[in-house]
C-alpha positions as CSV (number, residue, x, y, z in Angstrom):
1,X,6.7,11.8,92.2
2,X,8.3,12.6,88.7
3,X,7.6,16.3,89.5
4,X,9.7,15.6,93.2
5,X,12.6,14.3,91.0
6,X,12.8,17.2,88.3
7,X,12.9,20.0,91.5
8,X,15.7,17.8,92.8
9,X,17.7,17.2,89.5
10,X,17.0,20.7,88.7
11,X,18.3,21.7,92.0
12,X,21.3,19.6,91.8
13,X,21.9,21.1,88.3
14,X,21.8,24.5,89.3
15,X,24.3,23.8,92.7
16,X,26.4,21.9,90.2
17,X,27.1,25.1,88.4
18,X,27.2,26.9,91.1
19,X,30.0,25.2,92.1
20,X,31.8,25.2,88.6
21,X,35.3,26.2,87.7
22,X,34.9,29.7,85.5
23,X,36.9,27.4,82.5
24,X,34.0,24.4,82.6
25,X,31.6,27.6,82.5
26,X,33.5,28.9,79.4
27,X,33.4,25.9,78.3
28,X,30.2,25.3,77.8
29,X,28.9,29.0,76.8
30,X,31.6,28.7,74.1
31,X,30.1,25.6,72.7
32,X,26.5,26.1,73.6
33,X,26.4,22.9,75.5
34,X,22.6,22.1,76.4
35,X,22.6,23.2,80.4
36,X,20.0,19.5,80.9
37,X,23.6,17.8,79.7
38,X,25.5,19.1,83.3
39,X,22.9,17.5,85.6
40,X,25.2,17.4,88.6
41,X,27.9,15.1,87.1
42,X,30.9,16.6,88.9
43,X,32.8,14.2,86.3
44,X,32.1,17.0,83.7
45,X,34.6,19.5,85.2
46,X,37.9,17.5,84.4
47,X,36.2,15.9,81.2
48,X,35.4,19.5,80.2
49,X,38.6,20.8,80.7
50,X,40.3,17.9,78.9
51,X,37.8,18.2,75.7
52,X,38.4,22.0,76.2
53,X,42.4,21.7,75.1
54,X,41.0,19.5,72.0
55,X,38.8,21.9,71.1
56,X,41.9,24.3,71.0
57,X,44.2,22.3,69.3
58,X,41.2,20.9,66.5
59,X,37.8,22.9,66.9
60,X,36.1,20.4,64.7
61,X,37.2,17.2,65.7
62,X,37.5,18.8,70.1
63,X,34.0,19.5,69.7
64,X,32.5,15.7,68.1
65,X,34.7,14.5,71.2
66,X,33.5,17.3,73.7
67,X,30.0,15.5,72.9
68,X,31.0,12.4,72.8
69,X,32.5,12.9,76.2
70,X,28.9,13.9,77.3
71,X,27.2,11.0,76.0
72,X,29.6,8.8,78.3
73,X,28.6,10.9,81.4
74,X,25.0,10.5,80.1
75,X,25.8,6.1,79.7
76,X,27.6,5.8,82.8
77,X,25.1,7.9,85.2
78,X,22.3,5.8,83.9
């Protein structure tokens, strides 16, 4: 059963980036973001691009709130 639920997640994963704007993909090869943190949350594309301006405008401070951003994605979907 928990094998059932990793092909599934893992196949949601991989249609979820599939389906991802080039500037959430940018996004997350520019700040190595862990590809188990995108599970399928389609949420990620607007918080990415909204965390992505931070990160321009303050690398430091974008990228604590870039994760941060994630960790709420992670809260709420559980």
């Amino acid at each position: 059963e928990e094998a059932l639920s990793l092909a599934a997640s893992q196949e949601a994963a991989e249609r979820f980036w599939e389906e991802a704007s080039e500037e959430c993909k940018q996004c997350v090869y520019d700040n190595n973001i862990p590809f188990k943190f995108m599970m399928a949350w389609n949420e990620f594309r607007s918080c990415c691009s909204e965390c992505q301006r931070r990160l321009l405008d303050n690398p430091v401070l974008g990228f604590l709130q870039l994760i941060g951003c994630i960790y709420q994605l992670i809260v709420t979907a559980a």
